[in-house]
C-alpha positions as CSV (number, residue, x, y, z in Angstrom):
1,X,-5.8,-59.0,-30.4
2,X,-6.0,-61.6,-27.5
3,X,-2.6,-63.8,-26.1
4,X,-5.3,-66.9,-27.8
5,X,-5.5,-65.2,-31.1
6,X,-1.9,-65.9,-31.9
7,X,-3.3,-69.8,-31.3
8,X,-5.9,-69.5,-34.7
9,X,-4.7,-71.2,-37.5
10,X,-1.5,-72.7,-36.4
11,X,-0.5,-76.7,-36.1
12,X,0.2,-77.1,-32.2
13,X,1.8,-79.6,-30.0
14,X,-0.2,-79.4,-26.7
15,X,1.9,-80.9,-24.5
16,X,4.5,-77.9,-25.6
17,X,2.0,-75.6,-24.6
18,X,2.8,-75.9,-21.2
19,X,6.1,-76.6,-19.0
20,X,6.6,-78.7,-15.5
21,X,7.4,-76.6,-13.1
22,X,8.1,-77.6,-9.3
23,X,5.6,-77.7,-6.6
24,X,2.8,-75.7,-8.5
25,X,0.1,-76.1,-11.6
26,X,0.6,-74.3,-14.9
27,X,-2.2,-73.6,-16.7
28,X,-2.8,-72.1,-20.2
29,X,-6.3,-71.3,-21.5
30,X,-6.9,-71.9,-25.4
31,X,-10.4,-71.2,-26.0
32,X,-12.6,-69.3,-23.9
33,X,-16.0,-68.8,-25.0
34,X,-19.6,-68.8,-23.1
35,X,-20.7,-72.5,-24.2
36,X,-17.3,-73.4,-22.6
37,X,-13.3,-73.4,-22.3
38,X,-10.3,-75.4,-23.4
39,X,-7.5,-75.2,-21.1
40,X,-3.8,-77.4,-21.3
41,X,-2.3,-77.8,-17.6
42,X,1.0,-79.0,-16.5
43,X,0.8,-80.8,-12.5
44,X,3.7,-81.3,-10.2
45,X,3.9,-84.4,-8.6
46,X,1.7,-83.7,-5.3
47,X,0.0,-81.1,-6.6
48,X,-3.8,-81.4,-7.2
49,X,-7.6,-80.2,-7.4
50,X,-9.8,-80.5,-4.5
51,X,-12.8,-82.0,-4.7
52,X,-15.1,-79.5,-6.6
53,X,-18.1,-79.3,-9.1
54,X,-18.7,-77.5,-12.0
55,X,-21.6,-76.6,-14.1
56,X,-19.8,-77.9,-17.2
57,X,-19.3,-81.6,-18.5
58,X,-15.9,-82.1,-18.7
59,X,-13.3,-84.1,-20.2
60,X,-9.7,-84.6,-19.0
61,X,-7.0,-85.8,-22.3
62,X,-4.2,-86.8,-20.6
63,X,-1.0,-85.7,-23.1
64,X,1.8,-86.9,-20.6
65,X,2.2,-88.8,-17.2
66,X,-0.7,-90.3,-15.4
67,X,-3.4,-88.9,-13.2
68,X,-5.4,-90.3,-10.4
69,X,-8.9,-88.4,-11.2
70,X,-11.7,-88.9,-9.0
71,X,-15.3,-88.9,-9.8
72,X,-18.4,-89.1,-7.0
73,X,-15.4,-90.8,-4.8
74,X,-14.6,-93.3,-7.3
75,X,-10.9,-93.6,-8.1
76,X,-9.3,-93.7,-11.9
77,X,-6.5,-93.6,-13.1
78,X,-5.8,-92.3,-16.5
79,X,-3.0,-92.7,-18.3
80,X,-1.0,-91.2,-21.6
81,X,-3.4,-91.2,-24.1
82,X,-6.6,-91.8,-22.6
83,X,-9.3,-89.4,-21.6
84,X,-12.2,-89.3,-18.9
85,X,-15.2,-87.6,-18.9
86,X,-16.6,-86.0,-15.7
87,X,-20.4,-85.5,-15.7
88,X,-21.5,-81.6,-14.7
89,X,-22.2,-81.3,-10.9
90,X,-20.7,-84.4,-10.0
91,X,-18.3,-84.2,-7.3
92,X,-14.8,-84.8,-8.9
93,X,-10.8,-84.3,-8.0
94,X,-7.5,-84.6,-9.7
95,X,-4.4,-85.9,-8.1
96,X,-0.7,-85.6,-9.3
97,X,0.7,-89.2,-7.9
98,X,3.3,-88.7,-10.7
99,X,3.5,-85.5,-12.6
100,X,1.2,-85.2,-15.8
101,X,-0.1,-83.2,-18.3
102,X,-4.0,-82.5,-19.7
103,X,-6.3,-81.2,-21.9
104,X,-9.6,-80.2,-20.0
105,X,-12.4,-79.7,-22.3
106,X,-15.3,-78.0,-20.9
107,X,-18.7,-77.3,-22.2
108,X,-21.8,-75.7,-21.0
109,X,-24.8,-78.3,-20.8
């Protein structure tokens, strides 16, 4: 039995899943499977990801705070509520302005 298994079945509150804490990123994986991942992360204020690509599209819920998420250069900013969708092997970034809280969604295209 995996640490996700004890996930299966159960009602969830995803921005419980993970806790602020200071100067860092906390990250918890959910699902992990070959076609792709879902994984909740908690950012600091100043914290962030470099600019990156991935062979996955992706798509960022935000569950608390707001992030500054950068696709191909292009800055958005993506608020409580919303979500963003970055295309696979496009140059993209997150930035913790204020700190925030996500869902990333990835899958395998």
């Amino acid at each position: 039995m995996t640490d996700n298994d004890s996930l299966m079945g159960v009602a969830l509150n995803l921005e419980n899943l993970v806790d602020y804490q200071d100067g860092t990123i906390v990250s918890k994986q959910i699902i992990k499977k070959d076609i792709g991942t879902v994984t909740v992360f908690a950012f600091d204020k100043g914290e962030g990801l470099s600019e990156h690509t991935a062979p996955f599209d992706a798509m960022v819920v935000i569950l608390d705070g707001v992030a500054e998420i950068l696709i191909d250069g292009s800055p958005h900013e993506v608020k409580n509520g919303e979500f963003i969708i970055m295309p696979a092997n496009i140059p993209h970034a997150l930035n913790a302005k204020v700190k925030f809280k996500m869902m990333l969604v990835m899958i395998r295209g």
